[in-house]
N, C-alpha and C positions, 0 to 999 in steps of 0.2 A: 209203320206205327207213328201218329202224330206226337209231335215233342209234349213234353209236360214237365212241370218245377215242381218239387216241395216246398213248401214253404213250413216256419212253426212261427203258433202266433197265441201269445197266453191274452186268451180275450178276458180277464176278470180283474182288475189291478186298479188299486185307492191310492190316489193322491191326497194333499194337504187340503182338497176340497171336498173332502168328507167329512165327517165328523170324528171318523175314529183313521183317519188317515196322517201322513206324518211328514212327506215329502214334496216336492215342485214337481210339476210335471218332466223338467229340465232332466231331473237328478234320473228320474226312471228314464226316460230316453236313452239318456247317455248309460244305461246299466244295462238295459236291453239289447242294444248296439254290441257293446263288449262280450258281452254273452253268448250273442251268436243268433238270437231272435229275429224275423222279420217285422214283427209287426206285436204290439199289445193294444189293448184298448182301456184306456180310462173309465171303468166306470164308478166312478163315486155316487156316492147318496141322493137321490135324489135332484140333482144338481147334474149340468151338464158342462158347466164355462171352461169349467180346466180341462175336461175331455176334448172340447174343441179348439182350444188352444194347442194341446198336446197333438192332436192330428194336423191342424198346422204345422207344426214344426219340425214332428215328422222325418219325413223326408230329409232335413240337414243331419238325421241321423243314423241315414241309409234304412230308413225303415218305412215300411206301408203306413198311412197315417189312415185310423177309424176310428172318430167319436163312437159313442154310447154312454150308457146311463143304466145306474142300479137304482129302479124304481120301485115305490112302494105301493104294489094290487090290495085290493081288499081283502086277497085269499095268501097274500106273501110276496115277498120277494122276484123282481126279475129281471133279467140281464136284455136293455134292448141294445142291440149291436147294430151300426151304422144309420143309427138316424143324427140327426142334426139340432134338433128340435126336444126339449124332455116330456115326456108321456105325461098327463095330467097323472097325478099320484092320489094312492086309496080309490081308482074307479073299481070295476070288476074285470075280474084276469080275462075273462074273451074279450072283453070291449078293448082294454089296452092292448093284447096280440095285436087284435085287428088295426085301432093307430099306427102301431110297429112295423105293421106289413105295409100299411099304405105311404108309411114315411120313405119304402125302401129298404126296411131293417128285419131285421132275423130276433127271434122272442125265445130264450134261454131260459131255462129255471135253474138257478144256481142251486148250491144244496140243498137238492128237497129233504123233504120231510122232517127237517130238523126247526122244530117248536121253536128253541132257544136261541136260533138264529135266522126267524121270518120265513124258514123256510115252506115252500107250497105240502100242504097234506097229498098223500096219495090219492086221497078220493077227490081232491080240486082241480088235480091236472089235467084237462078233458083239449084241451091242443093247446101245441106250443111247434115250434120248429125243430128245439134243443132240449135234450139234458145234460146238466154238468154231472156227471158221471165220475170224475176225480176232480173232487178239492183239496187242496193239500193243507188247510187251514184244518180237516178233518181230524178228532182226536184219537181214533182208532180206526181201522180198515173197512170196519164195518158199514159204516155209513157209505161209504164209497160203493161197495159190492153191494148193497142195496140198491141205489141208483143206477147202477149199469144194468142188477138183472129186473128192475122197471123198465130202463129203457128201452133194454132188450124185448120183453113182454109186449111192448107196447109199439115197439118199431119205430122207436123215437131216435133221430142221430144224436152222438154222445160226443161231449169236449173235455177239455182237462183244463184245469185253471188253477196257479197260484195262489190266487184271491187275498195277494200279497198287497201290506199295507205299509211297507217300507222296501226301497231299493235292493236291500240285500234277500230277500226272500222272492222278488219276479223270477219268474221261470224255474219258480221249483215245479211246477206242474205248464207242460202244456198240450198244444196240439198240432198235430203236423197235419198240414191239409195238401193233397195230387190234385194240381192245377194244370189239367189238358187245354193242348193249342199253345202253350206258349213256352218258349228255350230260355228266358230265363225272367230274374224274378223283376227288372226293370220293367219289364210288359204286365207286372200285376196290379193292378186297383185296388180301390176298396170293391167294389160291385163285385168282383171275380171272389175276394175272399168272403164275403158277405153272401156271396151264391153257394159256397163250397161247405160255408158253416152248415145246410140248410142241407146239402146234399147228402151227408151223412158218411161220405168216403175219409176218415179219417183216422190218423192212430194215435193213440192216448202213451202220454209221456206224463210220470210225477213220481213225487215222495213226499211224504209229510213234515208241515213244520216241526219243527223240535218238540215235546208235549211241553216244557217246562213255558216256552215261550208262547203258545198256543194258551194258555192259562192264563197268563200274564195280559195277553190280547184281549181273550174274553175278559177279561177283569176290569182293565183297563177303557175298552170299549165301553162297554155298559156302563160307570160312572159315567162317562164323558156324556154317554150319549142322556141319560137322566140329567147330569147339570143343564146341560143344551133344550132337554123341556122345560125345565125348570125355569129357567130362565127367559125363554120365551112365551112362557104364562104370567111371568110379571108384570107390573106399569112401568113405562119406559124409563120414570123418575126411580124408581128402586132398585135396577141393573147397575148402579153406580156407587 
């Protein structure tokens, strides 16, 4: 039998380079590590710089290092995992996949079908690589078992993600990926785990954030994220 490692890698996690994120990439590093995590992936809004800073560094935290980026499609929300580069944002959801694939990367739709948080409509999904299948940011179970049995329906591979917006909530949800040919996890990439997202062999770990603080996020989020248009619809002289 050829050797193979497990690895768990919670691919959905906002830094202070979000909008509605709160922490340095440093802090989550160093929280993942302690944890027991191989590997997370930065993806903030839009924005890719502290994702690729944080897979830089990586590695000084005994962890696989893999940018990405939670980009905004014309049809929603999506998680591009291991590219380098951030997707043009607001194009149409095939057109972005298909940059995502060309970059190298795997094309995630985080909580679908949830309106109130960009997530993709059931009838807009028409290919992706991934469903996130467990988000733990989720306010009840439901949304969750919806997403699995689309993905299931549809023969889409499923992840689990924290989609944790401070240090103390990473790795409430993740995924463990069976990485064949290799004895341990010093011999793993990104390419290896970014191939294994896509391959669908995987087992889903999570629990939901608290509800009271899950409210508090959503609440919290949405001003920030309205003062942030707001304010970048103004003349540069009235921002001060």
């Amino acid at each position: 039998m050829p050797p193979e490692v497990t690895i768990s890698i919670d691919p959905h996690v906002h830094s202070e380079g979000s909008y509605d994120g709160h922490e340095p990439v440093e802090l989550l590093l160093a929280q993942a590590s302690d944890i027991g995590l191989d590997s997370i992936v930065v993806t903030d809004h839009d924005t890719i710089d502290e994702s690729l800073r944080a897979a830089e560094l990586a590695p000084e935290y005994g962890l696989v290092g893999i940018p990405g980026v939670e980009v905004s499609t014309a049809a929603g929300h999506l998680l591009a995992i291991g590219v380098e580069e951030r997707p043009e944002p607001h194009r149409p959801l095939a057109e972005t996949v298909a940059s995502i694939r060309d970059a190298g990367g795997v094309a995630i739709v985080p909580h679908p079908f949830q309106r109130t948080r960009h997530g993709i409509r059931k009838g807009r999904i028409s290919d992706c690589d991934a469903i996130e299948v467990y988000n733990a940011w989720i306010f009840t179970g439901y949304r969750n078992r919806r997403a699995r049995q689309f993905a299931v329906r549809n023969d889409y591979p499923g992840v689990a993600a924290s989609d944790a917006h401070s240090s103390k909530y990473l790795g409430r949800a993740y995924t463990e990926l069976t990485i064949e040919g290799a004895s341990s996890t010093a011999e793993i990439d990104r390419d290896r785990i970014v191939a294994a997202l896509a391959d669908g062999d995987a087992e889903i770990h999570g629990r939901r954030q608290p509800f009271r603080r899950s409210v508090r996020h959503y609440a919290w989020g949405a001003g920030r994220k309205v003062g942030h248009g707001v304010a970048a619809s103004m003349p540069s002289f009235a921002r001060f």
